[in-house]
Each structure stands twice: as C-alpha cells, then as structure tokens.
C-alpha positions in Angstrom: 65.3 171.6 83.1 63.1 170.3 85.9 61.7 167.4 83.1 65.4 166.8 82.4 66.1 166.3 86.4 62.7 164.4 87.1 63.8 161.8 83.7 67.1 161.6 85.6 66.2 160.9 88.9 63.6 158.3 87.3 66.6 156.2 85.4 68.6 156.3 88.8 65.9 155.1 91.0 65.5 152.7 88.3 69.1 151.3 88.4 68.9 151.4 92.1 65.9 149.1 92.2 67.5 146.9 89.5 70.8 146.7 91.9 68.2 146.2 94.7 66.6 143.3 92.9 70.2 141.7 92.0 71.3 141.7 95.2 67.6 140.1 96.7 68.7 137.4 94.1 72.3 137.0 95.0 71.7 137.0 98.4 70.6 133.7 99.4 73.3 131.7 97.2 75.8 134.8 99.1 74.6 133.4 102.9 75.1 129.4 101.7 78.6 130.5 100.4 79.6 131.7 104.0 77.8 128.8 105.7 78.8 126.5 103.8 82.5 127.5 102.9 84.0 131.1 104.7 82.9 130.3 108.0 84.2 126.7 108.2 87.3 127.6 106.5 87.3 130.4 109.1 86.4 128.0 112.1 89.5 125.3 110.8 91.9 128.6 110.8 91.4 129.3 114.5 90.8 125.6 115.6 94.1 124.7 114.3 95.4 127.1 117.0 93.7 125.5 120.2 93.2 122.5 121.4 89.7 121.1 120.9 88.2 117.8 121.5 84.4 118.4 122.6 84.1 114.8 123.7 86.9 114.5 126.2 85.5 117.6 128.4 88.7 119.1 128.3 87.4 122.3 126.5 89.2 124.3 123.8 92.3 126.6 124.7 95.0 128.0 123.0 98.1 126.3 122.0 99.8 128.0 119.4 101.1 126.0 116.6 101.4 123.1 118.6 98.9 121.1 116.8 101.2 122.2 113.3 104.4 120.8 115.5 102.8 117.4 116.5 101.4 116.6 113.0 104.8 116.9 111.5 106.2 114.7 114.4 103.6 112.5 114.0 105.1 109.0 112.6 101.4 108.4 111.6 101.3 111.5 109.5 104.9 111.0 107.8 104.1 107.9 106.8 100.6 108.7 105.2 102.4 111.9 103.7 104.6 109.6 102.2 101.8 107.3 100.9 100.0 109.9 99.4 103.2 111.4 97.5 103.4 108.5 96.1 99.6 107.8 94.7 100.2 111.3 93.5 103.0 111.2 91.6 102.4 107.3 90.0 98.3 108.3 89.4 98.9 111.3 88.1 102.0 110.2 85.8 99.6 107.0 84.9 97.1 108.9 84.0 98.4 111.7 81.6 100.4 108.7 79.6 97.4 106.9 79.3 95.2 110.1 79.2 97.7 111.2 76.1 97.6 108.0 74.1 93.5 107.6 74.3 92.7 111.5 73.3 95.7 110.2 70.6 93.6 107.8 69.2 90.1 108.8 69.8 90.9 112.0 67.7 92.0 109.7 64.6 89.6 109.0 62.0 87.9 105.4 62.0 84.6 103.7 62.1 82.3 103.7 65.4 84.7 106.9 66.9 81.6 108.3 67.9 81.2 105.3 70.0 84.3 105.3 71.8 84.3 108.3 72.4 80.9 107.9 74.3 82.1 104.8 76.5 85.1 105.8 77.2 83.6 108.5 80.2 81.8 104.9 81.5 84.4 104.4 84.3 84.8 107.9 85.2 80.7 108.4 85.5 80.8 104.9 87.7 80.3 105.7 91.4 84.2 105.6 93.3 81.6 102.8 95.7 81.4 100.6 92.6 85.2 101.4 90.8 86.2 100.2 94.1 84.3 96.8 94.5 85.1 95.9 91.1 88.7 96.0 91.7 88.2 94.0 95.1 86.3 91.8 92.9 88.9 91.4 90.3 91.4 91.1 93.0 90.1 88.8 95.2 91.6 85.4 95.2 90.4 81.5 93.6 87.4 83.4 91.5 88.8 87.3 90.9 89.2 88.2 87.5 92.8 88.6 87.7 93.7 85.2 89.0 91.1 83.5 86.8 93.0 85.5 83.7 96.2 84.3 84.8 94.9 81.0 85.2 93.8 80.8 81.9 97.2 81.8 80.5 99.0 79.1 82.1 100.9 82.2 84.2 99.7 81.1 87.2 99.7 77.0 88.5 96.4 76.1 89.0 97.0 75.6 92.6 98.4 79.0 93.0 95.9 81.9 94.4 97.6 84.9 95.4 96.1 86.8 98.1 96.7 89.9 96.6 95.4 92.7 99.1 97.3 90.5 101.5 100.4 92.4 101.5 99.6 96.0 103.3 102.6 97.2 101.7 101.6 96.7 98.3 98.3 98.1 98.5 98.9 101.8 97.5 99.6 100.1 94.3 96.4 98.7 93.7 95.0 101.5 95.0 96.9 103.4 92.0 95.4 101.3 89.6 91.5 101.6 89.9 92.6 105.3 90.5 93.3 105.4 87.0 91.1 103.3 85.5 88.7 105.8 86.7 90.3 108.9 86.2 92.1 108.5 82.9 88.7 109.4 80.5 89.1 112.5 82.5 92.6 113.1 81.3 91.3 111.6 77.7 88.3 114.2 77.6 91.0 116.9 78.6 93.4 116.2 76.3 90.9 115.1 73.0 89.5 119.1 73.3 93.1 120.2 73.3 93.6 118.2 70.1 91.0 119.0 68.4 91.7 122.7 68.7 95.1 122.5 67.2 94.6 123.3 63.4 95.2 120.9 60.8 96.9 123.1 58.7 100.2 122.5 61.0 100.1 119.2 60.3 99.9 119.8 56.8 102.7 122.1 56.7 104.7 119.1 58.6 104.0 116.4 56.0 105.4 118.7 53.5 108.4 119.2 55.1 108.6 115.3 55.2 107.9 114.9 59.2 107.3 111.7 60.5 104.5 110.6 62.8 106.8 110.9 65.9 108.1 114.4 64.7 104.6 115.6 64.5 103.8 114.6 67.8 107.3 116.7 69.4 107.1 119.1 67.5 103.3 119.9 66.6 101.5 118.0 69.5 103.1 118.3 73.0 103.9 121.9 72.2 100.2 123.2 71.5 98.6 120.8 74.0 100.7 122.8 76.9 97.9 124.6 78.3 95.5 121.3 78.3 98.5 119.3 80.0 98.8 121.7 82.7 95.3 122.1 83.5 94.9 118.1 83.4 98.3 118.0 85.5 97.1 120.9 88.2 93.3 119.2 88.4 94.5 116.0 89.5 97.4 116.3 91.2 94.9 118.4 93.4 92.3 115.7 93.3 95.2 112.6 94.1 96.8 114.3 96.7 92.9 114.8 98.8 92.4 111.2 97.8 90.2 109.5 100.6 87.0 107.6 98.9 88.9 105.0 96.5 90.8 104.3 100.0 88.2 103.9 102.0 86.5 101.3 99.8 89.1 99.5 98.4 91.2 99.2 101.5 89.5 100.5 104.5 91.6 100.6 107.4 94.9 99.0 105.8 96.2 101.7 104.1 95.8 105.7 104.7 96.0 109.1 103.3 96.5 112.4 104.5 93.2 113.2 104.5 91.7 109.6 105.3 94.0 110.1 108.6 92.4 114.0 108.8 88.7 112.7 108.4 89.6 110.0 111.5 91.4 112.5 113.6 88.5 114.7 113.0 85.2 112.6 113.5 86.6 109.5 114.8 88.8 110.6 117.5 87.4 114.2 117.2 90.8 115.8 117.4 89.2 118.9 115.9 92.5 121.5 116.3 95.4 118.5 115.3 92.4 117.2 112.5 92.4 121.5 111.4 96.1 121.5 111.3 96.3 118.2 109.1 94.1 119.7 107.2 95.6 123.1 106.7 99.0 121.7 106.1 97.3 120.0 103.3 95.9 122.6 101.8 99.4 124.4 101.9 101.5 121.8 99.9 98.4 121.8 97.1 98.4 125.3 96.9 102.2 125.5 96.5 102.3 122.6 93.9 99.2 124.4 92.2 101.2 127.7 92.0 104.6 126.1 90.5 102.4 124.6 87.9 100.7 127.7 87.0 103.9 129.5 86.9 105.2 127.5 84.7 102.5 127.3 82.0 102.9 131.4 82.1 106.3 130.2 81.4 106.0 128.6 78.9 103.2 130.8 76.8 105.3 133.8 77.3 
C-alpha cells in the first residue's frame, strides 16, 4: 500500500513540476500580453473618462463621458466618420467583386495557373509605403501613368493634364482604389480555398441536370462559399474601417479617417481622454458590425 502511495505521490509531484515548467514557459509571453495589450486597453478605458493632456499642465481629472459627448459633436469627427463609411463600404464591396471573380478564374484549369496564382499576392506583400507612391506616381499629372495612358488613347487632348489629387473631395476615391489593388489578392486567396474545398461532384451532378455556367455559380458557388465570404467580409470591413497608413501616404493631411484623426488627437495634440474616446467609439461600431456578420453566417448554416 505504502509503494502504491509513494508511486502516487511520485506521478503527482511529477504533473505538478510539469505544470510548474508550463507555466515558467508561458509566463513571459503572459507579462508582454498585459504590457503590451490589457493594460493599455485598460489605461484607454479610464482615460476616456478624464480629461488628460500631459503637455498643457492642466493635469488629468474626471469628466464623465464628456470626451464621448464632444467627439460626437465634433464636426471634425462626423465628417471623418462619414469618410471612413464610405472607404468601408466601396473597398470592401470592391474588393469581394473583384476578390470573387480572380479566385473564379485562378481555380479554372489553364496553363501557367501556378504562376498566377503566385503573383497575384505581389500587391498585397508590397509595403502600404510603396502601394501608396505608386498610385501618386500614376496619378500625378504631365508624366503619371494614368494621364500618359489616356494620352495615348486619344481620351485626353494633349494639352489636357488633370491634376487629379487636386480636388480634396474626390480623394477618398483614389484612396479606394490603391486600397483594393492591394487588398483584393487577399479576398482572392480567401475565396480560391473556399473554392477549392467545394467538391466537384456538385458540379457534376449540375451538368447533368443541364445547369448552365451562371446556374452553377447561384446555385453551387455563392451558397457553399458562405462561410469564406463572411470571413473575407468581417476581416476587412474591420481592417477598412481602422484604415490610417494608405491615408497617410497617399494623402497626408487632405483627407482623414477615424483613426488618422485619433492618432493626431492623440500624439499630435496629445488629447489623450477625447483621442481614448475616438478610439473606443471605434472600436464599438466594429464590434457591432463584426457581431451582425457573425450572426448572420450562424444564420445562415443553421
């Protein structure tokens, strides 16, 4: 009995030091998570609540939701709201047609597939620094790409060089457009796995009942690719509405975002309690647009 009790206590203190050893290795990663992520998420929590500008020597006291107030009153913020609706819903739209139609093709059979396939990631793995200079490069006028095209095709008088980044109004749209020249292949990549898990003999079944290309697609396609859709749709609708990088370096200061109007409140005018609040609001309307979407995928696979 006391062998039994001695083999037992052995295994325990044996699982003990194995938990002991787990945890040793789990513990520096566990202190960089709360550096790194708990605590400021924590800190932006209670900043939103007080006001808090270290540089104006005011010091930091309580205000309520006052800073939550003045954001939504802020002109600035309604119209950068606005903006960034907008690049949402035209990116992401964009992107998922275009996204669709590539993963379309790319899963066809034809010569040098394997080839496409592989460039086709080449503006997604560009830097955002170097999507964004190409398109101000394309855009820019006398020598850009785009005029010189037009040029070319008699569309455009030889005289004629539009500024077009002249027009502050019109440069969410450009903006939109190297946004999914960059971020379609992810879409594509998305998508293409989806396809390629739906099984062929669906298809087959569909020619024999004499479907059409276009019936295969409504009826076969869209269907089974529902979970891929709503994980490309819920990825970068996240992604478009936090969109600050393509902004900064295609457009600077001529054209803002939620969070390229958080990120100056914050460490340009160091409005750290309005800056939180911008940035907690934010976080609010993803999280509500990321739970309808989820919602309705469970939807629509029950």
């Amino acid at each position: 009995m006391n062998k039994t009790f001695n083999s037992k206590k052995k295994a325990l203190n044996h699982d003990q030091k194995n938990v002991l050893l787990a945890l040793l290795f789990i513990l520096p990663t566990a202190y960089l998570l709360v550096k790194t992520f708990v605590f400021p998420v924590y800190q932006t929590v209670v900043w939103s609540f007080y006001h808090y500008n270290p540089m104006d020597g005011s010091g930091s006291y309580f205000v309520g939701f006052k800073n939550y107030l003045d954001v939504l009153k802020s002109a600035d913020f309604q119209i950068s709201m606005n903006r960034t609706l907008i690049f949402t819903l035209l990116s992401v739209v964009l992107e998922l047609f275009f996204g669709f139609v590539s993963a379309l093709l790319l899963n066809q059979t034809f010569k040098g597939r394997s080839f496409f396939r592989a460039i086709i990631i080449i503006p997604w793995a560009l830097l955002t620094l170097v999507n964004g200079l190409t398109w101000q490069w394309i855009l820019t006028p006398n020598y850009g790409g785009l005029t010189v095209i037009l040029h070319q095709l008699h569309l455009l008088a030889p005289d004629v060089n539009p500024v077009w980044l002249a027009d502050s109004s019109h440069l969410i749209y450009f903006v939109v457009l190297a946004d999914v020249w960059k971020m379609t292949p992810f879409i594509t990549i998305i998508l293409l796995a989806g396809l390629q898990s739906i099984s062929s003999d669906l298809y087959e079944a569909a020619m024999l009942d004499g479907a059409g290309f276009w019936k295969k697609i409504r009826s076969i396609t869209i269907p089974q690719l529902i979970p891929s859709l709503m994980m490309a749709l819920v990825l970068r609708t996240m992604g478009a509405f936090k969109v600050y990088d393509v902004l900064t370096v295609f457009t600077g200061d001529a054209t803002t975002s939620v969070s390229y109007l958080t990120f100056n409140n914050a460490f340009r005018y160091f409005f750290l309690g309005k800056a939180s609040a911008m940035a907690w609001m934010t976080s609010i309307v993803i999280l509500i647009l990321a739970i309808i979407y989820i919602r309705l995928l469970n939807k629509k696979e029950d």
